[in-house]
C-alpha positions as CSV (number, residue, x, y, z in Angstrom):
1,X,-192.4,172.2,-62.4
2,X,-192.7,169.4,-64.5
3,X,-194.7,168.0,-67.3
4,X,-197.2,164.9,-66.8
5,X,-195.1,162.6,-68.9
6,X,-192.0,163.7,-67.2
7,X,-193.6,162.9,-63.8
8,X,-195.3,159.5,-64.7
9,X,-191.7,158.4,-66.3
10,X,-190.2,159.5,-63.3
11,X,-192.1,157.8,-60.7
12,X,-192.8,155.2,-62.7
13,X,-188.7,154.1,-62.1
14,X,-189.3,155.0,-58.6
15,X,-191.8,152.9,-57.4
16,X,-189.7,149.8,-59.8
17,X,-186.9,150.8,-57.5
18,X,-188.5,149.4,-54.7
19,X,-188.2,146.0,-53.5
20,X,-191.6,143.9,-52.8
21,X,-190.8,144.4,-49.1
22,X,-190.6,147.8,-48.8
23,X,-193.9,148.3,-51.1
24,X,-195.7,146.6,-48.5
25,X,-194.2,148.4,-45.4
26,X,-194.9,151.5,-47.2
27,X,-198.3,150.3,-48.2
28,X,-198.7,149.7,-43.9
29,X,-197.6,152.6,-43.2
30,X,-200.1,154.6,-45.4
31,X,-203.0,152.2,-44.2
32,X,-202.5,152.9,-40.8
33,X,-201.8,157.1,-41.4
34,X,-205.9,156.8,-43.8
35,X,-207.1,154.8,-40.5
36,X,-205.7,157.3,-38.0
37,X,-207.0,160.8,-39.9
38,X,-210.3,159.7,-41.1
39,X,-211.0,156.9,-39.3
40,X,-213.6,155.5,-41.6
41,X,-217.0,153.8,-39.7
42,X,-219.4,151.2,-40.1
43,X,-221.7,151.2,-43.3
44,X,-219.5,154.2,-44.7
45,X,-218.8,153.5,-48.5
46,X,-215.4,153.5,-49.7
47,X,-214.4,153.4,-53.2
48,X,-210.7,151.7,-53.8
49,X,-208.8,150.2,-55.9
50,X,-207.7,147.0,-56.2
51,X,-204.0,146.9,-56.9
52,X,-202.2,145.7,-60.1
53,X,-198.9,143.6,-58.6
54,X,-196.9,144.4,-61.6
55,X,-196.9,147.9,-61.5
56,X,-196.6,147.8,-57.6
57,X,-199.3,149.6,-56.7
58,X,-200.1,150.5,-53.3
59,X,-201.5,147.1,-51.5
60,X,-205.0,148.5,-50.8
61,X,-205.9,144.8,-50.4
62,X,-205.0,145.8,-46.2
63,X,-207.6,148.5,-46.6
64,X,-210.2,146.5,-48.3
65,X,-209.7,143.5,-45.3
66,X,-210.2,145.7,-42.8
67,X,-213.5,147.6,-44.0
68,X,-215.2,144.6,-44.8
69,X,-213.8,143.2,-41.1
70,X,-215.7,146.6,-39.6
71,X,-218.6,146.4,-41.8
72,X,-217.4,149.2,-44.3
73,X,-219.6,149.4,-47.4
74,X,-216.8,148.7,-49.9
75,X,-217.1,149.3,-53.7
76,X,-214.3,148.5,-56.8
77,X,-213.9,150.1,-60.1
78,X,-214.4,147.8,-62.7
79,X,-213.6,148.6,-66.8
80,X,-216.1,147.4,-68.8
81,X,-216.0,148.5,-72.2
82,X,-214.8,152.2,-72.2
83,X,-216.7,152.6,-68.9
84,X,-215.9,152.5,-65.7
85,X,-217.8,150.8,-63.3
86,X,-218.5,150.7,-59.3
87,X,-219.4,147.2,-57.7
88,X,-220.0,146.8,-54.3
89,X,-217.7,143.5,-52.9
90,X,-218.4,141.3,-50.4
91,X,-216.3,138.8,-48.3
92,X,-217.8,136.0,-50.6
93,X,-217.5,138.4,-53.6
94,X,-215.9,136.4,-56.4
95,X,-212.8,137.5,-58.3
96,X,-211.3,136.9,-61.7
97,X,-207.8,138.3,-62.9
98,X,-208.4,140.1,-66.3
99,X,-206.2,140.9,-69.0
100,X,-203.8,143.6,-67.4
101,X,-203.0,141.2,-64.5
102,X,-205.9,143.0,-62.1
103,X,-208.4,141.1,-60.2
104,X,-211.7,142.2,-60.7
105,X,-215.0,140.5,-59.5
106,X,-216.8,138.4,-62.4
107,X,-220.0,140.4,-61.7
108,X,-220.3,143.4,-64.0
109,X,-223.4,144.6,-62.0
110,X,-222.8,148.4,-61.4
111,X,-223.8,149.1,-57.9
112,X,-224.9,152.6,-59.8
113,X,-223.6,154.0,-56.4
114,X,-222.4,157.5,-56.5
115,X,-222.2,159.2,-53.1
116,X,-219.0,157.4,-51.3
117,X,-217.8,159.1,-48.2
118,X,-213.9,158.5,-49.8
119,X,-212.5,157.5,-53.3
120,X,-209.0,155.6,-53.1
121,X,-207.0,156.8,-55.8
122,X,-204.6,155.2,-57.8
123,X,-201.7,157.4,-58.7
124,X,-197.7,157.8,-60.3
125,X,-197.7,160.9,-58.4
126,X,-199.7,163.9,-56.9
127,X,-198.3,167.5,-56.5
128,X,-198.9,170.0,-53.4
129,X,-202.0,171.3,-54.5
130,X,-204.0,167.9,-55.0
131,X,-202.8,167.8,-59.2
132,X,-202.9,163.9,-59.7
133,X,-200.9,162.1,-62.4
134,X,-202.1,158.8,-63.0
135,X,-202.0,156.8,-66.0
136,X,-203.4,159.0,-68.7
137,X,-206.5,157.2,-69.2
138,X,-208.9,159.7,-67.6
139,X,-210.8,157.1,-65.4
140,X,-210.7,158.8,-62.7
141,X,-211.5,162.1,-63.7
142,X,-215.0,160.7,-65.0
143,X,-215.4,159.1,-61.8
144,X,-214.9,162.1,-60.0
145,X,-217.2,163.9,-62.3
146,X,-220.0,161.5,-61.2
147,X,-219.7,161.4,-57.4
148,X,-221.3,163.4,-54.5
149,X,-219.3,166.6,-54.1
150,X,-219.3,165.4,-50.0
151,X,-217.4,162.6,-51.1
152,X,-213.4,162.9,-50.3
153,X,-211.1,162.2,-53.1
154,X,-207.8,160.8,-51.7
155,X,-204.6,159.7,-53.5
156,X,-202.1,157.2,-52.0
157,X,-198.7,157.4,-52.8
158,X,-195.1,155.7,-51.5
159,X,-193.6,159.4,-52.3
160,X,-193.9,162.7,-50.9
161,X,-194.5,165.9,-53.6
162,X,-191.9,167.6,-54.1
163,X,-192.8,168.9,-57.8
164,X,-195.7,170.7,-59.3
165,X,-197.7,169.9,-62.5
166,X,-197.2,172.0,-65.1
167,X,-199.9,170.4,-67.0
168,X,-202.8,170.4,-65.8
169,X,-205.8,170.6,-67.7
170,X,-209.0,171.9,-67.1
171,X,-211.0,169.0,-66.8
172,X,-208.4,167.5,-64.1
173,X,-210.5,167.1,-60.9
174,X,-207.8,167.7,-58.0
175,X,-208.1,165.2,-55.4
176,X,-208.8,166.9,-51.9
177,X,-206.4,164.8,-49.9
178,X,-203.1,162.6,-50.2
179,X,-202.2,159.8,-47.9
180,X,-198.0,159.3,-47.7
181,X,-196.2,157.1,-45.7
182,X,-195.4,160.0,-43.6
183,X,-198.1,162.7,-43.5
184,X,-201.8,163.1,-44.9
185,X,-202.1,166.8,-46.8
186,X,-205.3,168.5,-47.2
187,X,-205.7,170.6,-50.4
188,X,-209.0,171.7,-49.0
189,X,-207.9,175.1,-47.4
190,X,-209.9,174.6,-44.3
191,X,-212.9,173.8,-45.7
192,X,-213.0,170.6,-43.8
């Protein structure tokens, strides 16, 4: 077991380690295991991230291509303020890189959209029972707090779990899924 801090330090190094080849390769690899297990359709809403190139995120730019390709409803967070926002993107959809180095779209318009059929999450690292460990700024925990309770919360992550959280607080919202380069886990105990 190991704290939060520990764990975001941790694969923090590990996900620097890797070179910009392998992120993507990785990032592939997830894509196509999220595509093969829940093989999202036409006007589903997905909520995902877009990725911060610095902190080599997972390149969710593959996934956001494709559902807009298949006519996937697809929505981005957006900070504004202390708030986070959901706007739904377009292929024309303008985009502006803020501050931290993320694209965003200009438009602060929140869609006010709250029941996605699958939130991408960003994460450092997730443990075998769905405990997420993200950046500390609690986000995504008021996201989750917001959506449909239909809606499947799914991390992505280069790593596998091989720690637990030792942590975790009672306002973390576990996420019900985690997509690997190798394997998809369910924390739902077949509740699916």
């Amino acid at each position: 077991m190991m704290l939060k801090a520990e764990l975001r330090k941790k694969y923090t190094q590990k996900r620097k380690a890797l070179s910009i080849d392998e992120a993507f390769l990785l990032s592939e690899k997830i894509f196509e295991n999220f595509i093969k297990y829940f093989k999202p359709e036409e006007l589903e809403k997905v909520h995902v991230f877009i990725p911060i190139p610095a902190r080599k995120e997972i390149n969710t730019q593959i996934f956001i291509d494709y559902f807009l390709a298949l006519n996937i409803r697809v929505y981005v967070p957006k900070i504004v303020g202390n708030q986070l926002i959901n706007i739904e993107i377009f292929k024309d959809t303008v985009f502006e890189t803020n501050t931290w180095g993320i694209s965003e779209p200009v438009s602060n318009e929140d869609s006010g959209e709250n029941a996605f059929d699958y939130v991408i999450t960003p994460l450092l690292y997730c443990d075998r029972k769905g405990n997420r460990v993200g950046y500390g700024k609690g986000f995504y925990d008021g996201l989750f707090q917001n959506i449909s309770v239909e809606t499947k919360k799914i991390g992505v992550n280069y790593f596998d779990p091989d720690e637990f959280v030792d942590d975790v607080w009672e306002k973390d919202i576990p996420l019900d899924y985690l997509v690997t380069p190798t394997e998809v886990l369910s924390f739902l105990s077949g509740l699916e």
